[in-house]
SEZA-751579 format. One line per field, with one value per residue (C-alpha): x, y, z; residue in one letter. Coordinates in steps of 0.001 Angstrom, whole numbers, plus 500000, padded with zeros to 6 digits. Example, Ala and Ser with C-alpha at 12.3 -4.5 7.8 and 13.67 -1.06 7.14 Angstrom:
<nodes>
px	[512300;513670]
py	[495500;498940]
pz	[507800;507140]
rest	[A;S]
</nodes>
This chain:
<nodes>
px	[083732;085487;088563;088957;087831;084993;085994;089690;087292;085417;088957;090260;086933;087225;091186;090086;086421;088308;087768;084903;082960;084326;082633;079721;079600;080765;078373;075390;076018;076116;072995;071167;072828;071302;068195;067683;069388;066086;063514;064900;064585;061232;059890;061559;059661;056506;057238;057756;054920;052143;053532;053337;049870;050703;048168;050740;052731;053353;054789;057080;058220;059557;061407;063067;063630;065870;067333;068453;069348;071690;073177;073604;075423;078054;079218;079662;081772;083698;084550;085489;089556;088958;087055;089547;092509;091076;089230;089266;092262;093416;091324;092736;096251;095539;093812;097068;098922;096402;096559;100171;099984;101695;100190;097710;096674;092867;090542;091802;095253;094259;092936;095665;098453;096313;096775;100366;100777;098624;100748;103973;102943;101121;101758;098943;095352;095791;098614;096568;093681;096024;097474;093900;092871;095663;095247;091103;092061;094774;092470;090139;092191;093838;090605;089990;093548;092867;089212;089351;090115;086935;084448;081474;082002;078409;076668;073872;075874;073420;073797;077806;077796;075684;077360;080927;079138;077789;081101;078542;080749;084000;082287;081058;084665;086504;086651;087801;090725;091578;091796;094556;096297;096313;097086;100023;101672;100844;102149;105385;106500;108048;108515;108051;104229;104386;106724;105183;101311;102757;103641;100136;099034;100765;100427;096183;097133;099060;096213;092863;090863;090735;090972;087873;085672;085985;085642;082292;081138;081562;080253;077233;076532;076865;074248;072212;072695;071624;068456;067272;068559;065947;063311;063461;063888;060673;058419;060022;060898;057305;056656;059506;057954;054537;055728;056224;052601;053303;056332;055365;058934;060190;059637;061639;064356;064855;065191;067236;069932;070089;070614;073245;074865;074824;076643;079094;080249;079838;079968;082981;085709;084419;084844;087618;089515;087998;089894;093615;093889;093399;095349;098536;097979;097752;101046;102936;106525;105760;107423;105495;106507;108381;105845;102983;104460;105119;101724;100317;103014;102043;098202;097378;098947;098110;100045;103277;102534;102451;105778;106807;105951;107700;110695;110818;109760;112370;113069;112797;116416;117302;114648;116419;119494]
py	[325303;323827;323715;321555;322729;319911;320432;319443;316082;316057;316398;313116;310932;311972;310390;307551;306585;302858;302581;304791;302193;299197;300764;300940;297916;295773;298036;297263;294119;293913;296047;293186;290227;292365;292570;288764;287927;289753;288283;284777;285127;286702;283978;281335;282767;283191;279584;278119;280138;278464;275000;275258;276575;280249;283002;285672;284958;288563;288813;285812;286901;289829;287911;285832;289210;290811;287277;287480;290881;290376;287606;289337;292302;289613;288429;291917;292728;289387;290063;293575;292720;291898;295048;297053;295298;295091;298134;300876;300995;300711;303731;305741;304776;306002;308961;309953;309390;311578;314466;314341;315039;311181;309981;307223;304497;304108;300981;297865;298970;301620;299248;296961;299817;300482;297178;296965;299768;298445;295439;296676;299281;296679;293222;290889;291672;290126;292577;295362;294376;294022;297231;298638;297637;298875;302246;302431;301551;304415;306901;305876;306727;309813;311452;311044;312025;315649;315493;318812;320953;319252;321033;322613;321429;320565;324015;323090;323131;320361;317908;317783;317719;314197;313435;313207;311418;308519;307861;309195;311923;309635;307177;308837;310653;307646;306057;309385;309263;306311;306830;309669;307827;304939;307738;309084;305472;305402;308841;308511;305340;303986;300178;299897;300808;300282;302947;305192;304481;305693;308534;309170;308990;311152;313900;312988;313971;317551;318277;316928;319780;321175;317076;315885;318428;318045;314339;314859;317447;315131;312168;314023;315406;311907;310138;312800;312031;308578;309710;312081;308803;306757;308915;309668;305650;305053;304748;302388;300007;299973;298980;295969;295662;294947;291296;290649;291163;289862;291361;295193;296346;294943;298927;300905;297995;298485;302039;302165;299873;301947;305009;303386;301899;305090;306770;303641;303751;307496;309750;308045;308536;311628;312691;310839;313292;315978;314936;314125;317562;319068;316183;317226;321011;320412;318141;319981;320814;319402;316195;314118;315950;313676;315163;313756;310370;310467;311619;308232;306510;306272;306046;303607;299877;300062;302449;301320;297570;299226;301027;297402;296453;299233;298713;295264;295319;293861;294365;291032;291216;291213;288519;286210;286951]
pz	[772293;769261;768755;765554;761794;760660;757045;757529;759600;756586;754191;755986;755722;752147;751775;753659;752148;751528;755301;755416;753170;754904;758209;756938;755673;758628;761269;758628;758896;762607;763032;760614;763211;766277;764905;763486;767402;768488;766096;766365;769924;770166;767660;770115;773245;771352;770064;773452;774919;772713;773142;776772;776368;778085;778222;777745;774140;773441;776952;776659;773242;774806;776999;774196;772121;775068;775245;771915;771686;774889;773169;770148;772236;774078;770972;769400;772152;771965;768654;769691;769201;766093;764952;766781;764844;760785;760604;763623;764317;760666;759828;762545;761089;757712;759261;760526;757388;755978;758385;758160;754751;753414;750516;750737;747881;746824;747075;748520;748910;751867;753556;753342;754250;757339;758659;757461;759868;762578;762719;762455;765138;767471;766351;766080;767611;771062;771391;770752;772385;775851;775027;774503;778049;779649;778012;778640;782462;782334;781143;783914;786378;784476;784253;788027;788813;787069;787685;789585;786440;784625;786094;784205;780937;780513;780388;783390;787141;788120;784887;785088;788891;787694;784838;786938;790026;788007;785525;782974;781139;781209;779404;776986;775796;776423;773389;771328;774275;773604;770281;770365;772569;770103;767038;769417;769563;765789;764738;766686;764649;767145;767392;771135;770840;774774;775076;772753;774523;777987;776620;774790;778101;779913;777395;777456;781375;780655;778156;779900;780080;776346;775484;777161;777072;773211;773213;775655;773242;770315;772111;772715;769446;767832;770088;769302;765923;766116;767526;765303;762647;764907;764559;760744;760565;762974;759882;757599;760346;761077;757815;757972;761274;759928;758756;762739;764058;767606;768155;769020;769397;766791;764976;767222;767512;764196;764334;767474;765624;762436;764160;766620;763102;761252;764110;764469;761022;759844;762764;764686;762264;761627;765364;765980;762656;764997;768020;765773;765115;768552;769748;767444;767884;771720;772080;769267;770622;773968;775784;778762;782016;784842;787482;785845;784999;788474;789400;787113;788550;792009;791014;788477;788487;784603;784137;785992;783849;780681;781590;782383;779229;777573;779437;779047;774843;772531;769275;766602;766506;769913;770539;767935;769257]
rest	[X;X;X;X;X;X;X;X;X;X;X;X;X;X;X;X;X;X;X;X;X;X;X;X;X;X;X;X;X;X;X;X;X;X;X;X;X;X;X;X;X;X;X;X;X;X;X;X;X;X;X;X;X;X;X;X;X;X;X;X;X;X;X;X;X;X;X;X;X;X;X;X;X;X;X;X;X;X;X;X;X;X;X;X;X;X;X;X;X;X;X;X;X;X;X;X;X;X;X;X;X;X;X;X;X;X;X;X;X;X;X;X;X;X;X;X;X;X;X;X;X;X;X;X;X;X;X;X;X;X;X;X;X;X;X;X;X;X;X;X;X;X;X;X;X;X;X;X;X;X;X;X;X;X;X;X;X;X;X;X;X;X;X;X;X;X;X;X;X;X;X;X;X;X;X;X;X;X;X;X;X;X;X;X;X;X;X;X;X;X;X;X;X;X;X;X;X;X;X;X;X;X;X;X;X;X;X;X;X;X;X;X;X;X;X;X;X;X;X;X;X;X;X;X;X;X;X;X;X;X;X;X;X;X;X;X;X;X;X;X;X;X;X;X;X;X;X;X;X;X;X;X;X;X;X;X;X;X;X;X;X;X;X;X;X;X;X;X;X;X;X;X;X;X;X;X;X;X;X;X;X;X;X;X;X;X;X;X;X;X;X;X;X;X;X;X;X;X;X;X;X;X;X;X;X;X;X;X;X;X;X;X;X;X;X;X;X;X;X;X;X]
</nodes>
């Protein structure tokens, strides 16, 4: 089933533990924002509750708790761009300096060569965020396009018969696609990142099979990670919990966004070094075939606007000029 080595995954979180730390760091720290979104909304429902004399406080703090949690959620994924721009993508950049064997500074300066690269590669976030949506929506339709050499991957007929039905098993892997389609536009150096993305793309296409059943694998694996992270964290969130009498859930909250955290900031990069080296092994000596860029071509309106966009990219000099 694998077709990556985990200590070569392990070798590159290793070279880049800058970025490693800085993960962990910045998915800490949103984990902690979730879970005071949730309190301070559960306190404001419970609040609310007692002034207007309800019956039911617990009930209405629960309420306020999902409130806040949702809340919480939107403005993680607002901020998305930016996380994408200063620190995943940035790791993946170094990651692929590191797996192609360049040599990479320590501390601070890792982490800023990763964004040097990031920006010369992509320009400034919004850039990279509109080429990230482009790509995601590519992949969506990619996956369907060749979704008749995915079948069985999962190792029960009736699970992956559900898992493709319900979008299930494409959202799971997407995000480690994306991400080698991102370290293809990376590792090519090439200053039309447009260019270099539709090519990522159609390579994903030539390679699907071996590529996503990997990524689903991975994807897999991690969440069940973060559950078995939940689990072992079940007892000293109760004990945080304790300090929160009326809010019942407050315990497995707790746990639920530790183990999602832990998986966010350790187990990501590390499946993500998984996925660069099958990626480059894969795609090694081979060029995107016309009858699949066709094939996308026809398909996906992403993918004929990101060859727009490649075609019509400039260079700085030509643009001054």
């Amino acid at each position: 089933m694998w077709e990556f080595s985990i200590f070569r995954a392990l070798g590159l979180m290793v070279r880049t533990w800058p970025f490693v730390l800085l993960r962990a760091l910045v998915y800490l720290a949103i984990a902690v924002a979730l879970v005071v979104a949730a309190g301070a909304g559960a306190w404001i429902g419970t609040v609310l509750a007692d002034l207007w004399m309800q019956p039911n406080s617990a009930f209405a703090g629960l309420w306020g708790g999902a409130v806040g949690l949702a809340l919480g959620v939107l403005v993680v994924a607002l901020l998305r761009g930016r996380l994408l721009y200063r620190v995943t993508t940035g790791h993946l950049a170094v990651m692929v300096e590191a797996l192609d064997r360049r040599p990479l500074p320590l501390g601070t300066g890792q982490i800023a060569l990763g964004r040097a690269i990031v920006a010369d590669r992509f320009g400034d976030a919004p850039a990279l965020l509109a080429l990230d949506k482009l790509v995601r929506g590519v992949i969506r339709t990619a996956t369907g396009l060749v979704d008749g050499l995915l079948v069985d991957i999962l190792p029960i007929a009736v699970l992956d018969r559900l898992a493709r039905a319900t979008g299930l098993r494409l959202r799971l892997a997407l995000w480690l696609i994306e991400g080698v389609v991102l370290a293809h536009a990376t590792r090519t150096r090439s200053e039309n990142a447009w260019e270099a993305a539709h090519d990522g793309l159609v390579l994903y296409t030539q390679n699907a099979r071996p590529l996503i059943t990997n990524a689903l694998w991975l994807s897999l694996v991690g969440w069940a990670l973060a559950g078995v992270v939940a689990l072992a964290a079940l007892s000293p969130a109760a004990t945080v919990a304790a300090a929160l009498p009326e809010v019942p859930w407050t315990a497995p909250l707790l746990a639920a966004v530790l183990g999602w955290a832990v998986k966010a900031a350790l187990y990501d990069p590390l499946a993500l070094a998984c996925m660069l080296q099958l990626h480059l092994r894969l795609t090694e000596g081979q060029d995107p075939l016309p009858e699949w860029r066709g094939r996308l071509t026809q398909v996906s309106d992403k993918f004929r606007h990101l060859g727009e966009r490649a075609l019509g990219w400039r260079s700085g000099t030509a643009q001054d000029a």
